[in-house]
N, C-alpha and C positions, 0 to 999 in steps of 0.2 A: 157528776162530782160536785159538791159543794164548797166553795172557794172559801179563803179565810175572809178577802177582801174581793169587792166588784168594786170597779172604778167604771163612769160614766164617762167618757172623753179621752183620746189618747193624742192629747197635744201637752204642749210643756207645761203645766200643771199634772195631768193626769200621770206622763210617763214619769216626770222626776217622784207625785208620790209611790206610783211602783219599783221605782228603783230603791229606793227605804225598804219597802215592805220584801224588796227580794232577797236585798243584803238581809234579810231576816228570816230566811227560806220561810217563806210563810205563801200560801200559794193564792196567787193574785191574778184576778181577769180583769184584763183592760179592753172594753170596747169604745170602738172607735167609729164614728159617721165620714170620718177624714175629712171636715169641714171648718178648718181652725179659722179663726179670725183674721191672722194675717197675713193668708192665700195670698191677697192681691199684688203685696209688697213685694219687689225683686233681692231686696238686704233686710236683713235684721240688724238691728243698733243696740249699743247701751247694754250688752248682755256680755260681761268682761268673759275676754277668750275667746268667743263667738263673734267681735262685733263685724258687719262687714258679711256676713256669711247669710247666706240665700236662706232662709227659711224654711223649705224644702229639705237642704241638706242638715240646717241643726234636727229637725226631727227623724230621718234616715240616721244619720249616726247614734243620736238617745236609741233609736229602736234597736241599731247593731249591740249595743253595745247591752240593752236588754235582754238580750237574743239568749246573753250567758248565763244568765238566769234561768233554771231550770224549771222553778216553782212561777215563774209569770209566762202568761199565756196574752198576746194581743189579737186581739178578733175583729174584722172588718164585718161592720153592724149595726143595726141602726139602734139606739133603745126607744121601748114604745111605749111601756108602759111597768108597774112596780107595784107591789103590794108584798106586806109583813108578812109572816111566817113564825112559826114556836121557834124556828132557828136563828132568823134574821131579814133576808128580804129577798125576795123573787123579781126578777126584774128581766116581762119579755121583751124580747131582741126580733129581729127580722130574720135574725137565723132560728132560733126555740127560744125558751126559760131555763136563764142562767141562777142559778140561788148561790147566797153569801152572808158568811153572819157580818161582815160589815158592808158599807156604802160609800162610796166618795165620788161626789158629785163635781166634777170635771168638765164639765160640757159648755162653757164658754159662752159668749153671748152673739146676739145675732145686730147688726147695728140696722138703724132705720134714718136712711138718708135722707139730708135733703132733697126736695124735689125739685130741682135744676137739672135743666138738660146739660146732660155732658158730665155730670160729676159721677155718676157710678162708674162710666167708663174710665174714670182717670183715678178712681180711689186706689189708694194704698201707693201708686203710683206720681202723680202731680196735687192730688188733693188728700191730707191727711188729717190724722185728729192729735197725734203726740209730738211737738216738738223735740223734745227730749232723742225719741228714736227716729224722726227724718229734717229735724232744721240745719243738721251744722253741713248736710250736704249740697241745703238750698246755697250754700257758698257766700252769705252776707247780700241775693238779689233782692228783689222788692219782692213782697210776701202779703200774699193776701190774709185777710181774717173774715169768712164768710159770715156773719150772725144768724145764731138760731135761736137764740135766746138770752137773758139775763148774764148767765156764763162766761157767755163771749165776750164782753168787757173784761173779764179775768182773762182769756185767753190773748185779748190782743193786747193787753197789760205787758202780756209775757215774751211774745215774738219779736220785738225790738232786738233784745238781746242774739237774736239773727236775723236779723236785717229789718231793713225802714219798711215800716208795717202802712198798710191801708184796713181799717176794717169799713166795712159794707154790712149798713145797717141792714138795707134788704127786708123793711118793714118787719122785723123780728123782735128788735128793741129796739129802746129811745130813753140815751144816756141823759139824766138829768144835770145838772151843772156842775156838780161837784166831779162826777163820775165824768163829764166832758173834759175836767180841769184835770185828773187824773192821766186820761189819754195825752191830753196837752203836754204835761212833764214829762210821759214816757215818748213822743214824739209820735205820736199816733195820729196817720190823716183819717176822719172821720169820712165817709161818702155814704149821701142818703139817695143818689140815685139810683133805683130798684136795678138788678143784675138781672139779666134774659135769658142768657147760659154763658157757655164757654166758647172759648174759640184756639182752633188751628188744632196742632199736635198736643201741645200741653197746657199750662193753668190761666192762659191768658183768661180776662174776663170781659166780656161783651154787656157796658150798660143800656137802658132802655131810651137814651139821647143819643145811644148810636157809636159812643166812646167805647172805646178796647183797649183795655188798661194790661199791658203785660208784666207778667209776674213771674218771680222763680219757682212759685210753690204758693200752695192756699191752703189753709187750714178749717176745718170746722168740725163741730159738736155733733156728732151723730149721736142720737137718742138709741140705749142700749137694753133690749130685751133677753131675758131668762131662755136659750136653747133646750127646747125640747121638752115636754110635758110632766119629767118626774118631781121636779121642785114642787108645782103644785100639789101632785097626788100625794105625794109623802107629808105636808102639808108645813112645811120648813119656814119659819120665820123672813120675810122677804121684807128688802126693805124699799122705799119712794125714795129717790133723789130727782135733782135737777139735772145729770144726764140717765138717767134711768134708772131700772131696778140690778138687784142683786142680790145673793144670799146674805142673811144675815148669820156671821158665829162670831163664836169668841178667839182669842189669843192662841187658841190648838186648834182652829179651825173646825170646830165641833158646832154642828147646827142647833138647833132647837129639838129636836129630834134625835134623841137617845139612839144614838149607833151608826146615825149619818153623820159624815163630815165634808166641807166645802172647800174648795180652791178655786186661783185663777181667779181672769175675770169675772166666773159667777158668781163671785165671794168679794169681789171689791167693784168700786163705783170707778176707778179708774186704776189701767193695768200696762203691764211691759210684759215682755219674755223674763225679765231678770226676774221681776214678783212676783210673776206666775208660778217658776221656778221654787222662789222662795219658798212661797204659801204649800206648794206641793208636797215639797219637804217635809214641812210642818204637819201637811195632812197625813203624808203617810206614817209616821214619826208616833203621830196620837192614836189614828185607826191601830199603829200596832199596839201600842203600849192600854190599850181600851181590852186588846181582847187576853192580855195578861190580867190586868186591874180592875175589871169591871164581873161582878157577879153574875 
């Protein structure tokens, strides 16, 4: 069978655009690797209605509530690989080759940590990258700000607003004076003694004189790459930021590439549940209104 829409990722981007595309009985395949980004996290935040709720269970429910949808089909899958078609676009999976005259490209990013012992174990968990969706739970404690780069003076800029921040230069950068005098107004202690890992159960930080600075929570910039090879093959306008790459579209989340379209984190340089959602929307909204309006 040939779908009207394939969606590439079945987390909250990919399912709210097929929730559009169902309310539109239009018949939509969502494959899914079941490797969202925010696995690690025990709550989801910031995503009104939802806040507060396991992450696990907002995706369970999007999917019940998909279930009613006759014309969407969710398939546990890896995609491998894509290529065009007179009809639209072929795109193998680890189960066969699924075909679709549209594409939406869902597939989220994969983040690339710093290399500090002890911070993969605690990601999503004691060490995070959005204040937004885990500061107001650090409760106003002392809060680290790891540097990885440039960035992270915006980022420790921001954490004050929950709670008295340390950033740890961590030989990543080296704020110049204005940029010193910045942290200063926001109440920012600067520390350039290099971090060696963590320590105990949670975000405590272990410097290299031997100090163990404990904290309620640490924040950092994980550098964010493109999941999964079809962005490239299709050959979609990608763009370079300072936390990583991303699809490039426009305002309908329409890629450079006549008939694909992008959401979620792989469409923005930085993401929530709420936006992802948002963007989803958006994507299914266009993909449908493309295969009415489009010759």
């Amino acid at each position: 069978m040939r779908y009207d829409v394939l969606i590439i990722g079945g987390s909250y981007a990919g399912l709210s655009a097929a929730l559009q595309l169902g309310r539109a009985r239009r018949r939509v395949l969502v494959i899914d690797a079941g490797q969202r980004r925010n696995r690690f996290a025990d709550t989801s935040h910031g995503f009104l209605g939802q806040d507060g709720v396991a992450p696990g269970r907002i995706i369970a429910t999007a999917r019940d509530q998909l279930a009613r949808y006759t014309t969407v089909e969710v398939r546990e899958s890896a995609a491998i690989a894509v290529r065009g078609d007179e009809a639209g676009f072929v795109v193998e999976t680890s189960g066969g080759p699924v075909a679709g005259a549209r594409l939406i490209l869902a597939s989220g990013v994969t983040d690339s940590l710093p290399e500090v012992p002890g911070l993969a174990e605690r990601w999503g968990r004691h060490i995070f990258h959005c204040p937004y969706c885990h500061g107001y739970e650090l409760n106003q404690g002392p809060i680290g700000v790891l540097a990885t780069g440039p960035m992270s003076l915006h980022h420790a800029q921001m954490l004050p607003d929950w709670g008295p921040t340390t950033l740890f230069l961590n030989g990543a950068v080296e704020p110049d004076a204005a940029e010193l005098a910045d942290l200063a107004r926001r109440g920012v202690t600067v520390e350039r003694t290099p971090v060696v890992g963590f320590f105990g159960a949670g975000a405590d930080i272990r410097l290299a004189d031997g100090r163990i600075i404990p904290l309620a929570g640490v924040f950092t910039l994980a550098r964010a790459g493109i999941t999964g090879p079809l962005a490239a093959e299709l050959g979609v306008d990608i763009e370079d930021g300072p936390l990583g790459q991303c699809i490039r579209v426009d305002v309908t989340q329409q890629t450079s590439v006549q008939g694909v379209f992008a959401c979620g984190d792989v469409a923005r340089m930085a993401g929530s549940v709420a936006l992802a959602v948002a963007s989803g929307t958006m994507a299914g909204v266009s993909a449908h209104r493309s295969l009415i309006f489009t010759a």
